[in-house]
C-alpha positions, -999 to +999 in steps of 0.1 A: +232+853-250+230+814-236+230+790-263+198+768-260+218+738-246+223+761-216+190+760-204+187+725-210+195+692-190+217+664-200+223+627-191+259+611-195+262+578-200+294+574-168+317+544-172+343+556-155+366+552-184+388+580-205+356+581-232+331+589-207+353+611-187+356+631-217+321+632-224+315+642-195+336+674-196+319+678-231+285+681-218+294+704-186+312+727-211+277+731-231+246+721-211+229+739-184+227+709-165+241+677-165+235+644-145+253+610-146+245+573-149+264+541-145+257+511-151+264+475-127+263+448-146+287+421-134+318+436-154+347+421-153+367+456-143+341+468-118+368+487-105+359+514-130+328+518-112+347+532-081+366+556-102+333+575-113+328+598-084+363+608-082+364+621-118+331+638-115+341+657-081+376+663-095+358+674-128+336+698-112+365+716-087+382+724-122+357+750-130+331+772-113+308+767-140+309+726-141+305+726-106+274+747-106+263+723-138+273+691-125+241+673-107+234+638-091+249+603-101+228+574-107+239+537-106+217+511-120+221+474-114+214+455-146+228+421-138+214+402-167+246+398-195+259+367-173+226+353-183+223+367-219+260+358-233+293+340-225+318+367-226+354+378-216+339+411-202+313+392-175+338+361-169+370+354-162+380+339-198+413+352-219+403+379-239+409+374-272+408+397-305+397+374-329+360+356-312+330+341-325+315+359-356+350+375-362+346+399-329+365+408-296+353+379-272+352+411-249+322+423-273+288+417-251+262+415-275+232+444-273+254+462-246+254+493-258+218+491-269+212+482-232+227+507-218+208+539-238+177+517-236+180+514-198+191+552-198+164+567-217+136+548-199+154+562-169+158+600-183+123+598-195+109+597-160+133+626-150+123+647-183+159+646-196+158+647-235+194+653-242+219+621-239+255+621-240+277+585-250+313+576-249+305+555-286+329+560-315+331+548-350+368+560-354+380+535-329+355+510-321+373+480-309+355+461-333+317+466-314+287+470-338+269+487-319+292+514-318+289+525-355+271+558-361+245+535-379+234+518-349+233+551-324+208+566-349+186+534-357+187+535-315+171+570-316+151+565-340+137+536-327+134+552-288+115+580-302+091+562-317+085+541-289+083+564-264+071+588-281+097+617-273+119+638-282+155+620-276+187+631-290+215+608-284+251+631-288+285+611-293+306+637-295+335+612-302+320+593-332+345+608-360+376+608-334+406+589-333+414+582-294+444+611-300+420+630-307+396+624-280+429+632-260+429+669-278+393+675-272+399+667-231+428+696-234+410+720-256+378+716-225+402+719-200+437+722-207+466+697-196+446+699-160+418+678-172+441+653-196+461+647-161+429+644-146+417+618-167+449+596-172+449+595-132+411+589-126+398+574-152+402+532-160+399+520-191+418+483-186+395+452-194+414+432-168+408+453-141+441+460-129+447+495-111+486+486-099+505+494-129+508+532-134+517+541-171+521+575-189+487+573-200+471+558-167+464+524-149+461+489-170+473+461-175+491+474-203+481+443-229+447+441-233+428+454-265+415+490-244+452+494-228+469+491-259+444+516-277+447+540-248+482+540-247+486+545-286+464+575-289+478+587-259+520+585-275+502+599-307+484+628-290+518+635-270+545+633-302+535+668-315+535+683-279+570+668-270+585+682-306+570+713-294+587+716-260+619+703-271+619+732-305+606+759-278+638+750-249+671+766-260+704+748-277+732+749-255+760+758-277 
């Protein structure tokens, strides 16, 4: 018997990045259907833009069912943050950990908010109920309006003012990026992790050049360094594993 998220349709909220790769793998594993949007809006690493539709039709070859799931890609053009706020993530400024109000100068204010506010005026017309976001409380970077408080004020507040019947997933909310590493293996084994650490692109500074164990990146930058640590953390226990499992030359 099909669960009733079988029959139904899905958006994802599609960086391009390991959170919504995951996501995305999430949502074909459960929903009948499931579309994509991006979003353009004058990003410093735009470059993760270009790395959407190769994860989604790499994504979709892993698995006859995701590829019967998978639907269109949207890309909207919402080039409005330059105007809105100053920050490291529209300009070309140092990013720096410590910013105004105590934040990541790579935090764009409302962002987030944007985004499902833009999506679910956008699923709305397509009678898509069911969203999907990257968001997690676990390991937030810092961003407000990542917190488990704000993603339910959000639907809360979309459902009343549009009158619907929203529900906004976040699948990793409550995980640790090591563990948003084990949920891309337990939905489709070391296949998809591979898939993801070659696709996907996290790196606030945009660069694609330097290959790492845990993908492309700068390797410095707040989302590098937070990649690459829940990526060594997810791998420890699998190494220890390989190396108790190969046999002692005497």
């Amino acid at each position: 018997m099909l669960s009733p998220l079988a029959e139904q349709t899905a958006l994802v909220i599609f960086s391009g990045g390991q959170d919504s790769a995951t996501c995305l793998a999430w949502a074909l594993d459960r929903f009948g259907c499931v579309r994509t949007l991006g979003f353009d809006y004058g990003q410093r690493h735009s470059v993760e833009l270009a790395c959407r539709e190769n994860i989604r039709q790499k994504m979709a070859a892993m698995n006859p069912q995701w590829q019967q799931r998978l639907g269109p890609d949207c890309l909207l053009d919402i080039d409005l943050f330059r105007q809105l706020a100053n920050t490291a993530l529209t300009s070309t400024a140092p990013i720096e950990e410590n910013g105004p109000e105590g934040l990541p100068n790579t935090f764009v204010p409302g962002r987030n908010l944007i985004f499902i506010l833009h999506a679910a005026a956008w699923a709305y017309g397509q009678n898509i109920r069911h969203m999907v976001l990257g968001v997690c409380q676990s390991d937030y970077s810092g961003y407000p309006d990542c917190r488990d408080d704000s993603i339910k004020a959000m639907q809360v507040a979309l459902n009343t003012g549009m009158a619907a019947n929203f529900v906004l997933h976040t699948p990793l909310m409550w995980r640790s990026k090591k563990d948003a590493w084990t949920l891309a293996r337990s939905l489709g084994g070391p296949a998809l992790v591979d898939l993801i650490v070659e696709e996907s692109h996290t790196c606030y500074a945009g660069q694609r050049g330097n290959r790492h164990a845990w993908g492309y990146g700068c390797g410095q930058c707040p989302a590098c360094r937070l990649r690459a640590a829940g990526y060594a953390e997810y791998m420890t226990p699998l190494l220890q594993e390989s190396e108790e499992s190969c046999p002692k030359n005497n």
